[in-house]
Every structure is written in C-alpha cells, then in structure tokens.
Backbone as JSON Lines, residues from 0, in Angstrom:
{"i":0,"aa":"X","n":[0.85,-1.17,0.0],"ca":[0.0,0.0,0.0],"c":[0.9,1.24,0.0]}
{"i":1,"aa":"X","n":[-0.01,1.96,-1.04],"ca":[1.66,3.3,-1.14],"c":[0.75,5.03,-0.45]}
{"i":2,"aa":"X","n":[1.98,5.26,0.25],"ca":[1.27,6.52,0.74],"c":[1.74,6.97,-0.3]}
{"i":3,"aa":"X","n":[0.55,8.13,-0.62],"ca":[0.41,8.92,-1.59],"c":[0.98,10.58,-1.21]}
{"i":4,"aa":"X","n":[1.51,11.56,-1.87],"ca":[2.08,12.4,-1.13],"c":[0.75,13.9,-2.42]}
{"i":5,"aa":"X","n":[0.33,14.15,-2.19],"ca":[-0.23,14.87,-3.0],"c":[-1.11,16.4,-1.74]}
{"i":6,"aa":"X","n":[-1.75,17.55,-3.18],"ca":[-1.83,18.78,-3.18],"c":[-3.45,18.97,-3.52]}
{"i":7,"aa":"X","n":[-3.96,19.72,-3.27],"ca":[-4.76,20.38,-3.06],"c":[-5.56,21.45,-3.26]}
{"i":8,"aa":"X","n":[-6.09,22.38,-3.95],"ca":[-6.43,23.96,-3.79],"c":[-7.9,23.49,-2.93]}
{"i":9,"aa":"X","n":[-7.83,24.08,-1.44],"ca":[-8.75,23.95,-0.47],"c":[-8.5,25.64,-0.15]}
{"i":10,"aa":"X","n":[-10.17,26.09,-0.74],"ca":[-10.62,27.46,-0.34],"c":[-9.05,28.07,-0.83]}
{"i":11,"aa":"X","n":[-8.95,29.14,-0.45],"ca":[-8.1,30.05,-0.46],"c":[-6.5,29.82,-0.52]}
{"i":12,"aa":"X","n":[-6.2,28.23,-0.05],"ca":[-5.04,28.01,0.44],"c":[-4.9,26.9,-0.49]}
{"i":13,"aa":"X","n":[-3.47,26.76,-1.14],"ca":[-2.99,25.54,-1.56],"c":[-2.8,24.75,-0.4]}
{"i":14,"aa":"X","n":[-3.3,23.31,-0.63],"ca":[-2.83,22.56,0.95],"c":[-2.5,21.39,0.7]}
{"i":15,"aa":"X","n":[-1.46,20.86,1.14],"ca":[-0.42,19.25,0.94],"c":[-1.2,18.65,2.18]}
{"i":16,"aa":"X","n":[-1.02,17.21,1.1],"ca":[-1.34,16.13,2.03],"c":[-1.48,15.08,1.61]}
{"i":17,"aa":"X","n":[-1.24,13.58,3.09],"ca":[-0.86,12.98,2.49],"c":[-2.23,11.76,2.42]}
{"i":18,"aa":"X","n":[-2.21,10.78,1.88],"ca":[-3.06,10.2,1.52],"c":[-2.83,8.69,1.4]}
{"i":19,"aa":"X","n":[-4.09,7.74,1.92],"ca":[-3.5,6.01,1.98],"c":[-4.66,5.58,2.53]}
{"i":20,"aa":"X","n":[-4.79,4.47,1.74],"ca":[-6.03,3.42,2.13],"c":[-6.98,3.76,1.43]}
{"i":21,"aa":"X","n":[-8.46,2.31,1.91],"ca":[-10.06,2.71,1.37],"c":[-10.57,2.92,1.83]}
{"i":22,"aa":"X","n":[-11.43,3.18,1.88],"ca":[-12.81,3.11,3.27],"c":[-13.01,4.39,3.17]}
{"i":23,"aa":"X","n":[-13.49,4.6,4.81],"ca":[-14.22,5.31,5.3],"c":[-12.88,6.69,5.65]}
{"i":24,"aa":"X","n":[-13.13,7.58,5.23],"ca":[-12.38,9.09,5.17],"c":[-12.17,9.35,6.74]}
{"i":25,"aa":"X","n":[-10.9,9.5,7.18],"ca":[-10.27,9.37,8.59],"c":[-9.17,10.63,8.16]}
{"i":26,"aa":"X","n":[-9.69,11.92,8.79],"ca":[-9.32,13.09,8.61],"c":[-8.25,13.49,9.78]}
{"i":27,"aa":"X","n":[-6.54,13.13,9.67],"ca":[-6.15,13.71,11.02],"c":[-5.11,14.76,10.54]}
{"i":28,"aa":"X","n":[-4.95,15.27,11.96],"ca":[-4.79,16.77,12.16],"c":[-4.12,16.99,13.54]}
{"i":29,"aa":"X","n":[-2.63,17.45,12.99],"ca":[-1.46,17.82,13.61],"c":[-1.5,19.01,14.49]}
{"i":30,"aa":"X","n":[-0.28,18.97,15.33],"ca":[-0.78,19.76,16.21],"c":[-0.16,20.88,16.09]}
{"i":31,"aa":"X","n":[-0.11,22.19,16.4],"ca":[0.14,23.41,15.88],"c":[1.78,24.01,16.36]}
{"i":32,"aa":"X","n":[2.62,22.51,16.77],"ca":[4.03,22.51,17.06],"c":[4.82,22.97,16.25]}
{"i":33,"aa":"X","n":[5.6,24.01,16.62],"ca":[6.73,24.35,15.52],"c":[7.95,23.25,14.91]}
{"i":34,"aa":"X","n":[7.22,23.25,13.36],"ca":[8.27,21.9,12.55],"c":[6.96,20.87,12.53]}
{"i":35,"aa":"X","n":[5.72,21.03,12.69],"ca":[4.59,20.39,12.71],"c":[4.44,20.0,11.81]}
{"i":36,"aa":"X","n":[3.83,19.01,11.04],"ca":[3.09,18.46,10.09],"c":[2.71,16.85,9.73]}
{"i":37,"aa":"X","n":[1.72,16.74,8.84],"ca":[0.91,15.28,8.78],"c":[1.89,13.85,8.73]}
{"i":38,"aa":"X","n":[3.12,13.99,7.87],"ca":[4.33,13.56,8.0],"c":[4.55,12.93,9.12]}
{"i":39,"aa":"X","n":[5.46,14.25,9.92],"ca":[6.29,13.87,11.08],"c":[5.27,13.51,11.65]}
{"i":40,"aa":"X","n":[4.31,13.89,12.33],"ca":[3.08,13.09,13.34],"c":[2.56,11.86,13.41]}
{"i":41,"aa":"X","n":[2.55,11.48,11.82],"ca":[1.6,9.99,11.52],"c":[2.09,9.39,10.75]}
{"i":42,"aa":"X","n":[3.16,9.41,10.62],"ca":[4.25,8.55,9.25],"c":[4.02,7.25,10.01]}
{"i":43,"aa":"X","n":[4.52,7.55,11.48],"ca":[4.37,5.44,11.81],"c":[2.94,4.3,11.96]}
{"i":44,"aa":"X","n":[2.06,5.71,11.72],"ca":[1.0,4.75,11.96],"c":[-0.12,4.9,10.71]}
{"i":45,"aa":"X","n":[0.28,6.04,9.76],"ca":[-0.3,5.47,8.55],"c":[-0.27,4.77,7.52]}
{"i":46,"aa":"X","n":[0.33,3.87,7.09],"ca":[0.21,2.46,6.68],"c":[-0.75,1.64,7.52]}
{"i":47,"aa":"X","n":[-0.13,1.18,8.79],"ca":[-1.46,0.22,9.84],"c":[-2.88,0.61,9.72]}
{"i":48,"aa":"X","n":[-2.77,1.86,9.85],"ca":[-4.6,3.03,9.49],"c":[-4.99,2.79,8.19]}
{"i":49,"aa":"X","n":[-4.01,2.52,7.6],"ca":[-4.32,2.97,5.72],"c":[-5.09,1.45,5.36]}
{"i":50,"aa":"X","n":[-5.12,-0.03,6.12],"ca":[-5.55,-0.72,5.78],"c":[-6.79,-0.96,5.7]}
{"i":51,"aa":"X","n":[-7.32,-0.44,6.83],"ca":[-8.96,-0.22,7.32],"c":[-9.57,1.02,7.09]}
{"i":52,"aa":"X","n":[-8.74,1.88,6.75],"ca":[-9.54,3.38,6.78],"c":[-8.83,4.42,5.13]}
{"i":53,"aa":"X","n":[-8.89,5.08,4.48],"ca":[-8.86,5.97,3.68],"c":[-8.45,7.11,4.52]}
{"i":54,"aa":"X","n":[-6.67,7.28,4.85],"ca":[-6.64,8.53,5.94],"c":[-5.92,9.56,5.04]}
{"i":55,"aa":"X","n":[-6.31,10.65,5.51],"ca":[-5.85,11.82,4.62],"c":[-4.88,12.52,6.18]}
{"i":56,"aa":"X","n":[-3.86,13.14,5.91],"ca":[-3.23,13.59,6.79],"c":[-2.59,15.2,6.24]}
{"i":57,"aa":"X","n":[-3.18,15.89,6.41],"ca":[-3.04,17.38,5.6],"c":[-2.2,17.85,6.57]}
{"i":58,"aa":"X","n":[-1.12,19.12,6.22],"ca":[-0.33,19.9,6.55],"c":[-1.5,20.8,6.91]}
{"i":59,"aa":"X","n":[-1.41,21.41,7.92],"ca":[-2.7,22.49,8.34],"c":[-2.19,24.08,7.67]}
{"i":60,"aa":"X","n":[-2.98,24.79,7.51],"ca":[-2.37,26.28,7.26],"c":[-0.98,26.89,7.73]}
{"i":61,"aa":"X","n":[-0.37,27.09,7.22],"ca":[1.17,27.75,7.74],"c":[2.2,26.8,7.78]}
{"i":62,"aa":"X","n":[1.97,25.25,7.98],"ca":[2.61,24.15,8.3],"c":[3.11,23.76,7.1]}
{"i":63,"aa":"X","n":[4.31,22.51,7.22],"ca":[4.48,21.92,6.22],"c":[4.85,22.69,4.73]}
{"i":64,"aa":"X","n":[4.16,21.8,3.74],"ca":[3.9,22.52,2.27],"c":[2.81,23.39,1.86]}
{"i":65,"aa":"X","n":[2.08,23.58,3.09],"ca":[0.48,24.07,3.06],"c":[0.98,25.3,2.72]}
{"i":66,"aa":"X","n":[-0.09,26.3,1.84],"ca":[0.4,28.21,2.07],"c":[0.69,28.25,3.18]}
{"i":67,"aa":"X","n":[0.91,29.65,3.13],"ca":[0.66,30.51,4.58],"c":[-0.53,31.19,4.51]}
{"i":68,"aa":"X","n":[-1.23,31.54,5.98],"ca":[-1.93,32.37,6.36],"c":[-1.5,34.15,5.74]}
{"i":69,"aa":"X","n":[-2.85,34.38,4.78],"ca":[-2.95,35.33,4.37],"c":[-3.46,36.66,5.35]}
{"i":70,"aa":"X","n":[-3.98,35.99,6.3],"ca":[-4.84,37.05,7.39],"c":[-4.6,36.23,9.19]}
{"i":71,"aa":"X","n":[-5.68,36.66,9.68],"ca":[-5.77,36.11,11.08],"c":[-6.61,35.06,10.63]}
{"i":72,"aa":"X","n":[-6.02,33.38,11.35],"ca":[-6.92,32.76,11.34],"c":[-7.78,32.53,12.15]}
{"i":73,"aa":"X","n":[-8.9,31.8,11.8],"ca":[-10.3,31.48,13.01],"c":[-10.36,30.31,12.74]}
{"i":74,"aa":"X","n":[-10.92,29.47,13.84],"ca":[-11.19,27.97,13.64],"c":[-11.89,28.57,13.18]}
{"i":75,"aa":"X","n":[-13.36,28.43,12.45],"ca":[-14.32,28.5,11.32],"c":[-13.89,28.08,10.1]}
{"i":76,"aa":"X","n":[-12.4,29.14,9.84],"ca":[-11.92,29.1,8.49],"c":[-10.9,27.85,8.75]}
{"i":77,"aa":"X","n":[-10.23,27.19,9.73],"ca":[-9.66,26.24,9.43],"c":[-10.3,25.01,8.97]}
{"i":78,"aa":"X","n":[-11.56,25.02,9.63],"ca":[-12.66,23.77,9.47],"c":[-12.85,23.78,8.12]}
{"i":79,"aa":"X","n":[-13.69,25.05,7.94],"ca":[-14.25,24.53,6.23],"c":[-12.97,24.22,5.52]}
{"i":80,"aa":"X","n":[-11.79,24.68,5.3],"ca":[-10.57,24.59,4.51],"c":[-10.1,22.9,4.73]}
{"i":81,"aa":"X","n":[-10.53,22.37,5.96],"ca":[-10.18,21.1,5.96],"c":[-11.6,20.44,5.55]}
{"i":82,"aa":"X","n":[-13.0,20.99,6.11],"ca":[-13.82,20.37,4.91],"c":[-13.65,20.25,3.52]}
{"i":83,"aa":"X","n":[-12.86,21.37,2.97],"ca":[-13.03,21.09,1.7],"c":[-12.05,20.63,0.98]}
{"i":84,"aa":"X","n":[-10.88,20.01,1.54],"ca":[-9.57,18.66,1.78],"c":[-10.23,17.38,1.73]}
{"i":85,"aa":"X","n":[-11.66,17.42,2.23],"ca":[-12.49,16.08,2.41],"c":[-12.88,15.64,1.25]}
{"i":86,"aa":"X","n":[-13.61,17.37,0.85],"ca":[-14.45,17.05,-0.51],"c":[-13.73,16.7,-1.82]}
{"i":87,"aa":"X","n":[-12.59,17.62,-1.65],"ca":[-11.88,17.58,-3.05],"c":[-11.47,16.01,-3.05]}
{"i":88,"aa":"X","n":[-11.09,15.6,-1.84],"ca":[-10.51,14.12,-1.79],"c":[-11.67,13.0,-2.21]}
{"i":89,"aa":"X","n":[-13.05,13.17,-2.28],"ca":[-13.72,12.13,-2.7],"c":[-14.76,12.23,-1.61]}
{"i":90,"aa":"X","n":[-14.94,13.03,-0.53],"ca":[-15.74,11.9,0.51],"c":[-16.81,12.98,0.45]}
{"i":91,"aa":"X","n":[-17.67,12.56,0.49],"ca":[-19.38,12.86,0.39],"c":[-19.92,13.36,1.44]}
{"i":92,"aa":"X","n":[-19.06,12.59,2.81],"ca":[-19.36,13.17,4.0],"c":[-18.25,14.48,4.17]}
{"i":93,"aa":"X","n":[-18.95,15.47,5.21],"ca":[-18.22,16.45,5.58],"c":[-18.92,17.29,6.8]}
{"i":94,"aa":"X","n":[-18.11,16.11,7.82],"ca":[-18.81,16.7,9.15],"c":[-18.1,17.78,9.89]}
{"i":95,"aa":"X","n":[-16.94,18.49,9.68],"ca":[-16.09,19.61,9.99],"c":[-17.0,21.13,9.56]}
{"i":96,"aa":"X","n":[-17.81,20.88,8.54],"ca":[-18.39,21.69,7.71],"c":[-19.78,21.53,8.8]}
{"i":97,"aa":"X","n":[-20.28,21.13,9.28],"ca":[-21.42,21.1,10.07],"c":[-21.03,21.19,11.3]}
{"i":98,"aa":"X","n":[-20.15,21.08,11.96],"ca":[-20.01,21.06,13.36],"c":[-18.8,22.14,13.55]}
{"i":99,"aa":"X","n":[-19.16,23.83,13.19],"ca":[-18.44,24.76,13.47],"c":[-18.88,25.05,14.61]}
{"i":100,"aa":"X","n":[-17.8,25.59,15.78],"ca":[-17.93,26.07,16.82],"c":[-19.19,27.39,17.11]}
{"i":101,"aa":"X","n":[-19.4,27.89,17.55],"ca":[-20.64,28.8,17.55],"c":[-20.22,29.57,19.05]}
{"i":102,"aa":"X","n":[-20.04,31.5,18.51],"ca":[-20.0,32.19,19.18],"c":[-20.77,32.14,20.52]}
{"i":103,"aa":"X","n":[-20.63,32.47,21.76],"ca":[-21.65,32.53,22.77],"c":[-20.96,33.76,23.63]}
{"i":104,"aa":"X","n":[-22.13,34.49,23.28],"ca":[-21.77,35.47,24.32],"c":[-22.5,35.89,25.6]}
C-alpha cells in the first residue's frame, strides 16, 4: 500500500497532504508545534490506518507545504478549509463543515 504524497487547492489556500487506504475518510490533524506536520506526526502509523480506513493527513495552514496564512486565522476558516480537503478528496461526508464552533456570548 503506497502513501500517496499529494496537493490540493482547499478554499483560499494551496494545501499538501498525504493520503493512503479505502474506506471510510479518517481526517487527522497535527498539532500546531513548531516543525509540525501530517508527515512527522503519523508517518508510523499510517500504513497500519491505511488498511482499514482511507486517511488523509493534511499539513494544516502555515505548516508543512500548506500556504501561509494570508490574514488572522479562526477555527471556522480552518474547518471549512479542511472540509473542503475532504471534498476535493472524494468523501461525500463532511462533518467539519457542520459542526463549526458557535459564538456565545
């Protein structure tokens, strides 16, 4: 099974990422560490994941090969940008896109 190393245009941002397996779309997401990305985080365990699941492992905004942040970001805009990493990738579902955080004041 070959990880796939591929790109993106999600919303506004060119975004890298990497890609392996069938199934069911298993969206993970690195943590905002300096030298961060889908790579270094999940290289050892995506192959084992990639057998049962279709995992996409994206460089997040600023990270990696991803652009950079053109403005201030908001989770809102990170979500849909990784919703639409989902969509471009094939998957039909896109629950990042429905389950945005919501102001409370």
């Amino acid at each position: 099974m070959a990880i796939q190393e591929k790109f993106v245009q999600a919303g506004e941002y060119r975004t890298h990422y990497w890609e392996v397996g069938e199934g069911e779309n298993v969206l993970m997401l690195h943590s905002a560490d300096p030298g961060a990305g889908g790579w270094l985080e999940f290289r050892e365990n995506m192959e084992a994941l990639g057998r049962q699941f279709r995992l996409l492992a994206p460089d997040i905004i600023g990270f990696g090969k991803t652009d950079s942040p053109t403005r201030d970001l908001e989770t809102s805009r990170l979500c849909r940008t990784h919703g639409a990493i989902s969509r471009r990738a094939g998957s039909e579902k896109d629950p990042l896109d429905r389950q945005l955080p919501r102001r409370i004041d």
